[in-house]
FIKOLMI-206134 format. One line per 4 residues: number of its first residue (from 1); for each residue x, y negated, z negated of N, C-alpha, C. Coordinates in Angstrom, 3 decimals, always signed. Layout:
% FIKOLMI-206134
NUM) X/Y/Z/X/Y/Z/X/Y/Z ~ ...
This chain:
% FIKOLMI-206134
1) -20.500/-9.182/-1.826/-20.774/-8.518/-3.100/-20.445/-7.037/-2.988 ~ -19.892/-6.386/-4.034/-19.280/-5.164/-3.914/-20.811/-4.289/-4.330 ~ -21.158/-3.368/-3.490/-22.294/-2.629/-3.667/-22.097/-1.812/-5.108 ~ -23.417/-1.702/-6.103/-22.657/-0.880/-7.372/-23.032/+1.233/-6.840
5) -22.039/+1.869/-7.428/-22.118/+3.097/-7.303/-23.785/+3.585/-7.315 ~ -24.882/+3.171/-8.256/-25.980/+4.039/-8.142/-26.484/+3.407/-6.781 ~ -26.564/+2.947/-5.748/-27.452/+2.563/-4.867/-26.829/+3.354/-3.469 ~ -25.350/+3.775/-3.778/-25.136/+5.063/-2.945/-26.165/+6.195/-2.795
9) -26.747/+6.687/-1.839/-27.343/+8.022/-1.438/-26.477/+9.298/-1.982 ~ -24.695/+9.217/-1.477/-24.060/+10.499/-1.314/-23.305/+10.310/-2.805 ~ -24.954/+10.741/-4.394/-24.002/+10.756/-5.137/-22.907/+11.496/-5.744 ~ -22.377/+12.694/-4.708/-21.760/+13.518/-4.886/-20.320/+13.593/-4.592
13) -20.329/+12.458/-3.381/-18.732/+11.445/-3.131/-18.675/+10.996/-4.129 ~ -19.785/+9.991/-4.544/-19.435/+9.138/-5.551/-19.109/+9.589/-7.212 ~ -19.347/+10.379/-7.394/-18.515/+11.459/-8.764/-17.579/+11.869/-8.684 ~ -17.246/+12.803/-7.205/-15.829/+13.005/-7.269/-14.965/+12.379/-7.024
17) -15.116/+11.336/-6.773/-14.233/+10.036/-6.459/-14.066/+9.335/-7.399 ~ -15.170/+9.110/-8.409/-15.081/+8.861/-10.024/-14.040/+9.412/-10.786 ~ -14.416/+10.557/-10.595/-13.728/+11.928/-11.295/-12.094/+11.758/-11.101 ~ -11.815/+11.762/-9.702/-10.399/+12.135/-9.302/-9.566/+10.726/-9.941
21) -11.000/+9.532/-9.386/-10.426/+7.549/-9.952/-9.388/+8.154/-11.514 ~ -10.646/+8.591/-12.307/-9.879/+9.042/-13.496/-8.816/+9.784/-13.950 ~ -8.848/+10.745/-13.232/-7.742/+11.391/-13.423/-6.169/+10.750/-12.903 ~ -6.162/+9.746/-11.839/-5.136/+9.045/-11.751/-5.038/+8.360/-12.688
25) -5.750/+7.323/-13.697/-5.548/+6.638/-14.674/-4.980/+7.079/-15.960 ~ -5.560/+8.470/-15.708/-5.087/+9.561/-17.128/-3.623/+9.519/-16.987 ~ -3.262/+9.850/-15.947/-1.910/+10.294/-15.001/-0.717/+8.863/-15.791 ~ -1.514/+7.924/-15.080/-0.948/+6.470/-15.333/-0.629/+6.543/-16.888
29) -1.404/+6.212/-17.497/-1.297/+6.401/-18.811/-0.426/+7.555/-20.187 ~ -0.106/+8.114/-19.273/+0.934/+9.562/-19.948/+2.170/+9.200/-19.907 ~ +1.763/+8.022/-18.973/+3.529/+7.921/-18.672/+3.883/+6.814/-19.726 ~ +2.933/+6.124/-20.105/+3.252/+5.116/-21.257/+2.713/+4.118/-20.900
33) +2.418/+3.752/-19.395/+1.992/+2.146/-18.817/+0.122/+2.162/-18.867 ~ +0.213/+1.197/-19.236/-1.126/+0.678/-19.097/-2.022/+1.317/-17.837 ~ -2.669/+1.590/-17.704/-3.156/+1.552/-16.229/-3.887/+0.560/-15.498 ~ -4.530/-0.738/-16.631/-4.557/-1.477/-16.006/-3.531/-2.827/-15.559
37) -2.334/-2.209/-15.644/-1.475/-2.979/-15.181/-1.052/-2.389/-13.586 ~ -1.484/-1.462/-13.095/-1.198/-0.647/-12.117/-2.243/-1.086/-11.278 ~ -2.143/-1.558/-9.819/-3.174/-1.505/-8.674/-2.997/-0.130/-8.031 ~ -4.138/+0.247/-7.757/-4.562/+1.313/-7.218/-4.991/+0.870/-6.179
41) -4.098/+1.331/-4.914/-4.721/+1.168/-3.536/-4.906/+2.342/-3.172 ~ -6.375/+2.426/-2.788/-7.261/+3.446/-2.145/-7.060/+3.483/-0.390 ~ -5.855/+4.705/-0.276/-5.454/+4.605/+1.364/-6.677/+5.556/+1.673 ~ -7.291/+4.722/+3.074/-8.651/+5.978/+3.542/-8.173/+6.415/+4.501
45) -6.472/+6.815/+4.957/-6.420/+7.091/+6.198/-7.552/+8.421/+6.952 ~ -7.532/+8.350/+8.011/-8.731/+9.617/+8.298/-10.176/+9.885/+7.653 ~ -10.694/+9.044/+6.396/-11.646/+8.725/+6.022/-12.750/+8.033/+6.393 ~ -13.914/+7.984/+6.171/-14.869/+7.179/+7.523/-15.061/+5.650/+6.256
49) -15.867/+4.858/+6.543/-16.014/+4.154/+6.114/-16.665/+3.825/+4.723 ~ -18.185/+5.056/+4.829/-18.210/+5.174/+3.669/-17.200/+5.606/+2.107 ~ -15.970/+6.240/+2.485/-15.411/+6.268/+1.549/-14.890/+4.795/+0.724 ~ -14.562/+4.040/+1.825/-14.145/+2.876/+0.975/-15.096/+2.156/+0.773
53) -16.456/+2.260/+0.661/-17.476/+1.707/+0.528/-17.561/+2.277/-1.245 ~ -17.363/+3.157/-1.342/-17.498/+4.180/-2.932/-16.092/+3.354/-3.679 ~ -14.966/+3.630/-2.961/-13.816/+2.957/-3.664/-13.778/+1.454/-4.626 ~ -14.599/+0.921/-3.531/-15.290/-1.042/-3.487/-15.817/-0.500/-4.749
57) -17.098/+0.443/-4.945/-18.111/+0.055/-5.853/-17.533/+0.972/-7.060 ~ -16.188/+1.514/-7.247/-15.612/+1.930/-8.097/-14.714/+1.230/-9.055 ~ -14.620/-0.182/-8.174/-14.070/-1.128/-8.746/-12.363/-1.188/-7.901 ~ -12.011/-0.602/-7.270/-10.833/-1.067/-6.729/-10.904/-1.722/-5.460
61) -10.150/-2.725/-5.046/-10.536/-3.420/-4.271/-9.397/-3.903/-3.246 ~ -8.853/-2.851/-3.366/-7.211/-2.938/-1.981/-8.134/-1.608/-1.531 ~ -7.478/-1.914/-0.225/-8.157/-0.433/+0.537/-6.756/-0.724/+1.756 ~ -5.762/+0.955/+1.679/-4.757/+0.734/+2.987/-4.872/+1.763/+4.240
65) -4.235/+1.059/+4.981/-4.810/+1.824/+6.180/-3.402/+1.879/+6.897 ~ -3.178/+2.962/+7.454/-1.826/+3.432/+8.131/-1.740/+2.616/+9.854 ~ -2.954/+3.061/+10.327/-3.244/+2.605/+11.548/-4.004/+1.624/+12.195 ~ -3.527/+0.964/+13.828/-4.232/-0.693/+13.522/-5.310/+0.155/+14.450
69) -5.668/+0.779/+14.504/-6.902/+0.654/+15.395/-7.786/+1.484/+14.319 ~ -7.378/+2.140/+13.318/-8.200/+2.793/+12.281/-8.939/+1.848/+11.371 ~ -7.895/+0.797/+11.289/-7.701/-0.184/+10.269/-8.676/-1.510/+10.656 ~ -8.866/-1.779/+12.314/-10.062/-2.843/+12.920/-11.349/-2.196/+12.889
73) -11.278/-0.954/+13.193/-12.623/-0.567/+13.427/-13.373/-0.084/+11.968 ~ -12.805/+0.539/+11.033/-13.741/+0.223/+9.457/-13.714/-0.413/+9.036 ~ -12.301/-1.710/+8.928/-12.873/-3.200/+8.912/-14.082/-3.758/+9.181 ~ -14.524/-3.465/+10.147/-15.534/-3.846/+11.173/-16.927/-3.450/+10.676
77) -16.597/-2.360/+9.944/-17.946/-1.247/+9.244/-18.265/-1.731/+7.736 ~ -16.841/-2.057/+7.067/-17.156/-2.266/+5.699/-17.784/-3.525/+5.520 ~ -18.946/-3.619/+4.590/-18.981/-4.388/+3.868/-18.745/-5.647/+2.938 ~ -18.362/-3.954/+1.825/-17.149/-4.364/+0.472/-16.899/-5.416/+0.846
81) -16.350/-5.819/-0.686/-15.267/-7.466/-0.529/-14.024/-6.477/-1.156 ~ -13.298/-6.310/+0.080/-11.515/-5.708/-0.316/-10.764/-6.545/+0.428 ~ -9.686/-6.152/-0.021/-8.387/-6.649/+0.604/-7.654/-5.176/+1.439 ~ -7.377/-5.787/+2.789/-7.121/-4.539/+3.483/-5.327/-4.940/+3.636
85) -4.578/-3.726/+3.171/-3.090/-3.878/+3.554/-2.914/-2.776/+4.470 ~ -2.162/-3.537/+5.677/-1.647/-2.389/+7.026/-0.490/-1.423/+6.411 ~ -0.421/-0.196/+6.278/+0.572/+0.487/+5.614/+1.436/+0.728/+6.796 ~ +1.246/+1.043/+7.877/+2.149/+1.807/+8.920/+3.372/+1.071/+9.534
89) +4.035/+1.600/+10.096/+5.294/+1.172/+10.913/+4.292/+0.011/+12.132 ~ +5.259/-1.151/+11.700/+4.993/-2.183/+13.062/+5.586/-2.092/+14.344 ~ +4.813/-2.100/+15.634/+4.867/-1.824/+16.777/+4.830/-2.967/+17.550 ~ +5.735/-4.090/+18.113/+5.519/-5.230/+18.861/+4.547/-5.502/+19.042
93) +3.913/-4.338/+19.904/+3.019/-5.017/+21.134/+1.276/-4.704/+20.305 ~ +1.503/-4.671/+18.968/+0.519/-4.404/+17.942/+0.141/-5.282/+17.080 ~ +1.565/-5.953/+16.935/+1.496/-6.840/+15.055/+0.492/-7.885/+15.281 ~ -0.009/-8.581/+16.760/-0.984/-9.510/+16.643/-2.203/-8.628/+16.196
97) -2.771/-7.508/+16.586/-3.884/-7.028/+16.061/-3.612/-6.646/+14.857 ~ -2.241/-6.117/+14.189/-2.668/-6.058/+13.046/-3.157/-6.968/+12.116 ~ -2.572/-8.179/+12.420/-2.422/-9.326/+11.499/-3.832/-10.067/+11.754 ~ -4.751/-9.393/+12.615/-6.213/-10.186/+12.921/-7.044/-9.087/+12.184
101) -6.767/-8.150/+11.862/-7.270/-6.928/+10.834/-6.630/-6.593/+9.261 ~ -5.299/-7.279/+8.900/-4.885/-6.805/+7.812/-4.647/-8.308/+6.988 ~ -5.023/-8.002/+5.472/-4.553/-8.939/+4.855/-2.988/-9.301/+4.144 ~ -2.540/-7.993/+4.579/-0.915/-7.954/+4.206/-0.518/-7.362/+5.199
105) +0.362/-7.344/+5.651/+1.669/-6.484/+6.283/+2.486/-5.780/+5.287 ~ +2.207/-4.462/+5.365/+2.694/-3.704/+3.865/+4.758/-3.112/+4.475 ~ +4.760/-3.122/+6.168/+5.579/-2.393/+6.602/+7.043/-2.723/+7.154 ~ +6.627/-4.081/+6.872/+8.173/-5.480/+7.511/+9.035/-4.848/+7.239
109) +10.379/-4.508/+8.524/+11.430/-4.126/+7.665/+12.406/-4.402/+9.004 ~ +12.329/-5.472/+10.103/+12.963/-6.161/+10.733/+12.771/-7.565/+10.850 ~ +13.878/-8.196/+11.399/+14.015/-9.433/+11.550/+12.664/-10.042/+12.912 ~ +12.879/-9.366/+13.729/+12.129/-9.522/+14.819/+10.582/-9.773/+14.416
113) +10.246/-8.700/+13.215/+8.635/-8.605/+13.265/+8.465/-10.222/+12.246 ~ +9.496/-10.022/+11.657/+8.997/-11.260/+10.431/+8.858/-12.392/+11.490 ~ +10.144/-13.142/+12.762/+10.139/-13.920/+13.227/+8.564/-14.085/+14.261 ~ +8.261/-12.784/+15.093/+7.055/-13.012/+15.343/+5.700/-13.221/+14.071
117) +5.579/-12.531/+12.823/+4.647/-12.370/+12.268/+4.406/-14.082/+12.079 ~ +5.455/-14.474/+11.306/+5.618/-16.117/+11.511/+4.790/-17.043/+12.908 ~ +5.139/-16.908/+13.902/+4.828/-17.425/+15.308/+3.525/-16.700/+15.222 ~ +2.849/-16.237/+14.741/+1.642/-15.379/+15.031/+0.622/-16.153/+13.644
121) +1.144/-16.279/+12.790/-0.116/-16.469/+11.389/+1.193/-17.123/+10.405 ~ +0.875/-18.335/+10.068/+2.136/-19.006/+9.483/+1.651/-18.831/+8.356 ~ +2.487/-18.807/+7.311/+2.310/-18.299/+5.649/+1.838/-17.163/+5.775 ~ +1.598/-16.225/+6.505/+1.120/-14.448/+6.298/+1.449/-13.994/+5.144
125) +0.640/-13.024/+4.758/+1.485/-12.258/+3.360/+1.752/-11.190/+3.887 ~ +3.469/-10.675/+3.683/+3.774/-9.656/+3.930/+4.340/-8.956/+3.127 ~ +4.594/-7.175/+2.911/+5.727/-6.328/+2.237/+6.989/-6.105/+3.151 ~ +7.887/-6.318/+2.552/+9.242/-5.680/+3.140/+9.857/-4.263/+2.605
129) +9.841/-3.422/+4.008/+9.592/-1.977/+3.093/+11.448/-1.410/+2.894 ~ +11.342/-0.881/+2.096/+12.891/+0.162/+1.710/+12.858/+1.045/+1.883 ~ +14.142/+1.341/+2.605/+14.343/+3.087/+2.827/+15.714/+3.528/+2.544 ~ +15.325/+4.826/+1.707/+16.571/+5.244/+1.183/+17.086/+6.484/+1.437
133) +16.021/+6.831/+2.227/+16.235/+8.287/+3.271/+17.574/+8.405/+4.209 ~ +17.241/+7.177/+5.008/+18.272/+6.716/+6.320/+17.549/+7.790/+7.356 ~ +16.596/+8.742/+7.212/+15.771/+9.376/+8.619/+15.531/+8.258/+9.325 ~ +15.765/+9.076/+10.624/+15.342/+8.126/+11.733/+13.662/+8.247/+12.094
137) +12.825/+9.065/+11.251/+11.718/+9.227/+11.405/+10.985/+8.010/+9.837 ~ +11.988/+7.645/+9.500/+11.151/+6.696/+8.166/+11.363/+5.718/+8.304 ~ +10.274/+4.564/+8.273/+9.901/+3.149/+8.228/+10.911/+2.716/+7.135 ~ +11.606/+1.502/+7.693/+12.233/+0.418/+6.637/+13.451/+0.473/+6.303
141) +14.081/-0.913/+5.949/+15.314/-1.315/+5.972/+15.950/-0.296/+4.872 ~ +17.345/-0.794/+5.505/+18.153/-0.368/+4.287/+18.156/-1.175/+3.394 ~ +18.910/-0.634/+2.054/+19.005/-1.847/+0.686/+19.550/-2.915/+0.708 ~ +20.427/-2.838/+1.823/+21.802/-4.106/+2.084/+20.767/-4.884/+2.925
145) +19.899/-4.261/+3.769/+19.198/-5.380/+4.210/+18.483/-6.351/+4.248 ~ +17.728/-6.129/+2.882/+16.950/-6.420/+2.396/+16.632/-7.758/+1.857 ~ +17.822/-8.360/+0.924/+17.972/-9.823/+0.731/+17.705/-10.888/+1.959 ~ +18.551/-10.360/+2.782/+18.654/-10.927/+4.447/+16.942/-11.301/+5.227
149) +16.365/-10.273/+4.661/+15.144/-10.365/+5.127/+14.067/-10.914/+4.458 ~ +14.358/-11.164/+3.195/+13.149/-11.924/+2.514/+13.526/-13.077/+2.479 ~ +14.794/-13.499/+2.621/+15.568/-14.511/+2.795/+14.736/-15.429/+4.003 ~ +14.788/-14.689/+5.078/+14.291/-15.288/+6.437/+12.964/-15.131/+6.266
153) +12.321/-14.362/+5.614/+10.534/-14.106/+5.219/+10.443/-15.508/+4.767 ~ +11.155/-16.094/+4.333/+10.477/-16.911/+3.105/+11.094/-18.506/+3.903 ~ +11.894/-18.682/+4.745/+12.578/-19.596/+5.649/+11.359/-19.951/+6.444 ~ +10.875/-18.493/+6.725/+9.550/-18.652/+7.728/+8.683/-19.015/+8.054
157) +8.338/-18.956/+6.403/+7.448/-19.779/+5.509/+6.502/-18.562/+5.180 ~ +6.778/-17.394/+5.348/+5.830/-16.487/+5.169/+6.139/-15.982/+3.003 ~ +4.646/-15.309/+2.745/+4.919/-14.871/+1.380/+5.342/-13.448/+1.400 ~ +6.476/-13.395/+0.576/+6.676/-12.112/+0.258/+6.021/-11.549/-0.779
161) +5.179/-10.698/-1.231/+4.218/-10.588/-2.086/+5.286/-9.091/-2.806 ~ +5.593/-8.224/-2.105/+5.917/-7.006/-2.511/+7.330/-6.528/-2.144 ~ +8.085/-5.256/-2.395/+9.155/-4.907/-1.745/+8.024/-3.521/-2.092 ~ +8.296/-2.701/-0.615/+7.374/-1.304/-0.815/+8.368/-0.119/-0.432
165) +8.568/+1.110/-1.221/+9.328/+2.151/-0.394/+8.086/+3.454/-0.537 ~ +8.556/+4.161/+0.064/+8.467/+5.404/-0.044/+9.609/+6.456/-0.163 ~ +9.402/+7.254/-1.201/+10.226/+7.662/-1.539/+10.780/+9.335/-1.602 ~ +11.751/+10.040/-1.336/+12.236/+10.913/-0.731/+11.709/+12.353/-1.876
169) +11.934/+13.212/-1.388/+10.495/+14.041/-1.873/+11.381/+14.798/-3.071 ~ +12.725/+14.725/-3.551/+13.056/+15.084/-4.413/+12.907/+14.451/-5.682 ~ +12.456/+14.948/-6.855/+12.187/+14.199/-7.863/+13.518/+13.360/-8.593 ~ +14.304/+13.665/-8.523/+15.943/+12.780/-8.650/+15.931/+11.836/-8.100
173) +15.813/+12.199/-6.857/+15.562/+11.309/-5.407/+14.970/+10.208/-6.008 ~ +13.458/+10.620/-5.943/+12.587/+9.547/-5.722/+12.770/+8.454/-7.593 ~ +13.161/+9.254/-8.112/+13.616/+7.775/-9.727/+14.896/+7.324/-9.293 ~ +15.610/+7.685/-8.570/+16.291/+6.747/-8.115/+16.299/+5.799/-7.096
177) +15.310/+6.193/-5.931/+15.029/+5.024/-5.188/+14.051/+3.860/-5.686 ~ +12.819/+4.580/-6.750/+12.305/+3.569/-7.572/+12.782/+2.602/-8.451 ~ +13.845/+3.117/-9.012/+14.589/+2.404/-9.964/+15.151/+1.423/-8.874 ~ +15.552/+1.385/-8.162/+16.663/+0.900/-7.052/+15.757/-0.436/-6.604
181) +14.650/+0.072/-6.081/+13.385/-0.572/-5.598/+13.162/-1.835/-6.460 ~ +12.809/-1.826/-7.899/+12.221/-2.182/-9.094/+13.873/-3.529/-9.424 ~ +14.889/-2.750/-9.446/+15.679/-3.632/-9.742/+16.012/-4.990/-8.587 ~ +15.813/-4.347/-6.965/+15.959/-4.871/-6.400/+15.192/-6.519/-6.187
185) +13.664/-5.618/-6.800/+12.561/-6.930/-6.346/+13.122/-8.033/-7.636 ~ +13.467/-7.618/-8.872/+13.397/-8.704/-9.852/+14.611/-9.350/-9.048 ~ +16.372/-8.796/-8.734/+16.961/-9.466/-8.257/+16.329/-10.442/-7.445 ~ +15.780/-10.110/-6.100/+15.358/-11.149/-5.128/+13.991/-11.893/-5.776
189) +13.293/-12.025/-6.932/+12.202/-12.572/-7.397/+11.355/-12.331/-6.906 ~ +10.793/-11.127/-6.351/+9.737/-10.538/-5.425/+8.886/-10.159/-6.740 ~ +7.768/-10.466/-6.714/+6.559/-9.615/-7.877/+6.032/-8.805/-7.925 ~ +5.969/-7.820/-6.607/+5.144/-7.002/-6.452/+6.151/-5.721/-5.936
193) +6.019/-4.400/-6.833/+6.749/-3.587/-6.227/+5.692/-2.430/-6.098 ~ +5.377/-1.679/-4.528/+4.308/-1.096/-4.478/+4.980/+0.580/-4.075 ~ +4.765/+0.983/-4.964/+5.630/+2.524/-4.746/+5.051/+3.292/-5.538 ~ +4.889/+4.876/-5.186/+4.275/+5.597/-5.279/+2.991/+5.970/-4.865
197) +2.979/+7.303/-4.834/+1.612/+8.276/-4.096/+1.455/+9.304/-4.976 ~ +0.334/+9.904/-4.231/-0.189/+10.872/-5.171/+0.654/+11.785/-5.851 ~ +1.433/+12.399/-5.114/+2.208/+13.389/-5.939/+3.937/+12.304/-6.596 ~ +3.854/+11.904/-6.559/+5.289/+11.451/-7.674/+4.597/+10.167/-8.512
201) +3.255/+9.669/-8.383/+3.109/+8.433/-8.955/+3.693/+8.203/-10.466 ~ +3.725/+9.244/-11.408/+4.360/+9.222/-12.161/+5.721/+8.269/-13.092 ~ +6.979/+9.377/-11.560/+8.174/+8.805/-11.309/+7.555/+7.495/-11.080 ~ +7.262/+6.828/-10.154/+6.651/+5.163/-10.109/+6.628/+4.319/-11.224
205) +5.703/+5.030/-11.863/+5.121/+4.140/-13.032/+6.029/+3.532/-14.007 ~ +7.188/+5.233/-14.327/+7.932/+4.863/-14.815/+9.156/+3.857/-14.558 ~ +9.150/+3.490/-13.316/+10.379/+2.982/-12.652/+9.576/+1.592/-12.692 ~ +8.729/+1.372/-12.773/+8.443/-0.009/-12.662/+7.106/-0.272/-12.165
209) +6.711/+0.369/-10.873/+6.032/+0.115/-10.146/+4.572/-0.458/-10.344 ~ +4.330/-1.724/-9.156/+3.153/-2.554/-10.317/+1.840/-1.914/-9.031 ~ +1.829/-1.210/-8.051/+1.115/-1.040/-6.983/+1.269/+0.511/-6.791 ~ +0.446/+1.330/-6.710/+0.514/+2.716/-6.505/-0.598/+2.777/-4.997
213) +0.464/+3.768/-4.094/-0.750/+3.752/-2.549/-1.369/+5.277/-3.171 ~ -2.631/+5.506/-3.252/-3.004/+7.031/-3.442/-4.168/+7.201/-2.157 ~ -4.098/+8.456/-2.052/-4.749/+8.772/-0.716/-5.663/+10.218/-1.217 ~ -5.128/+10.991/-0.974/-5.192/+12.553/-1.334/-5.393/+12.589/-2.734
217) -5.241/+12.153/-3.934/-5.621/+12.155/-4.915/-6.667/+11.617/-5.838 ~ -7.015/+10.302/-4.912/-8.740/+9.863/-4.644/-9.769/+10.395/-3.956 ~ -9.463/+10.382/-2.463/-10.354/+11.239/-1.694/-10.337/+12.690/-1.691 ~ -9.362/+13.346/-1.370/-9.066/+15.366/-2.053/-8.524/+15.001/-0.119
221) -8.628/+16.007/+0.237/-7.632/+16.745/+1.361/-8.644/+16.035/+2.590 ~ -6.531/+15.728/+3.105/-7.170/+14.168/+4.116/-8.396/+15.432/+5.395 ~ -8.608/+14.503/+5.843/-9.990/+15.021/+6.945/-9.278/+14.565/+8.454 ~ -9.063/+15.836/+8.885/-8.518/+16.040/+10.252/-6.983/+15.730/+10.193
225) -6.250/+15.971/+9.353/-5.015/+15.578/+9.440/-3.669/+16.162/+9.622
């Protein structure tokens, strides 16, 4: 059972977390889209547990987490009834713990991880992420790769639930990798396109996007980061 907001002690998280909830919806809504057509995943990276304990009783109920050892151990703390998606880059000698801590794999973007994720948890739900950067410091396939890989996601027997990018910090940039993103998933029949953050969610909304990750714009300025 999701705890309700008055039985919190710290009701002073729990307002501004209200507060900020809203102001993303406002956000959502300017742009023309519904907002409740938009999931709001509440990333707690660097956040303790009680935050996603406030998130739960705010009514959203994805909670993402960048890291697998961040991601087992407030697992471990919460409560809530959420759904936890692993946001971060997959690491071999990791994906079994992630996949014993996460309810999605938000970060697929090789052949290798899908073939183990498969051999590890058959039918898994995973994201296959896009990158349109080409940095060698950013998670996820290229666009050409992409068919190839949901292709074999789905051979695997695993679900593809999402295609996820992140997107390059120019505002040109980033409506065009959304757009790119958005067209891509209807091509491959993917349903879920999870793109955007706090600062461009906007661009997102407009491009399609049915999943927004917000972090910094729910909680305010990450803690220790």
């Amino acid at each position: 059972m999701t705890t309700s907001p008055a039985s919190f002690d710290n009701s002073a998280l729990i307002a501004r977390v209200a507060a900020n909830l809203a102001d993303v919806r406002a956000r959502i809504a300017r742009t023309g889209v519904d907002p409740s057509s938009v999931r709001v995943v509440a990333v707690s990276k660097t956040f303790d547990a009680s935050y996603v304990n406030v998130a739960a009783a705010l009514g959203l109920t994805t909670v993402g987490e960048n890291y697998v050892d961040e991601l087992c151990a407030k697992r471990a703390r919460v409560d809530a009834d959420v759904r936890w998606h692993y946001l971060g880059a997959l690491q071999s000698n990791k994906i079994a713990r992630a996949l014993a801590c996460a309810d999605v794999l938000c970060g697929v973007s090789r052949a290798k991880e899908i073939v183990k994720i498969a051999r590890l948890r058959p039918a898994a739900t995973i994201d296959v992420q896009v990158d349109f950067t080409s940095l060698a410091t950013r998670n996820g396939a290229a666009p050409e790769e992409v068919g190839s890989l949901v292709a074999l996601a789905r051979e695997q027997g695993l679900e593809v639930r999402a295609l996820m990018t992140v997107a390059p910090p120019s505002p040109d940039a980033a409506a065009t990798a959304f757009a790119a993103t958005s067209a891509l998933a209807n091509e491959l029949g993917v349903g879920e396109r999870s793109m955007g953050m706090s600062d461009d969610l906007e661009i997102a909304c407009r491009a399609g996007s049915t999943e927004l990750r917000i972090g910094r714009a729910l909680f305010g300025p990450r803690v220790n980061a």
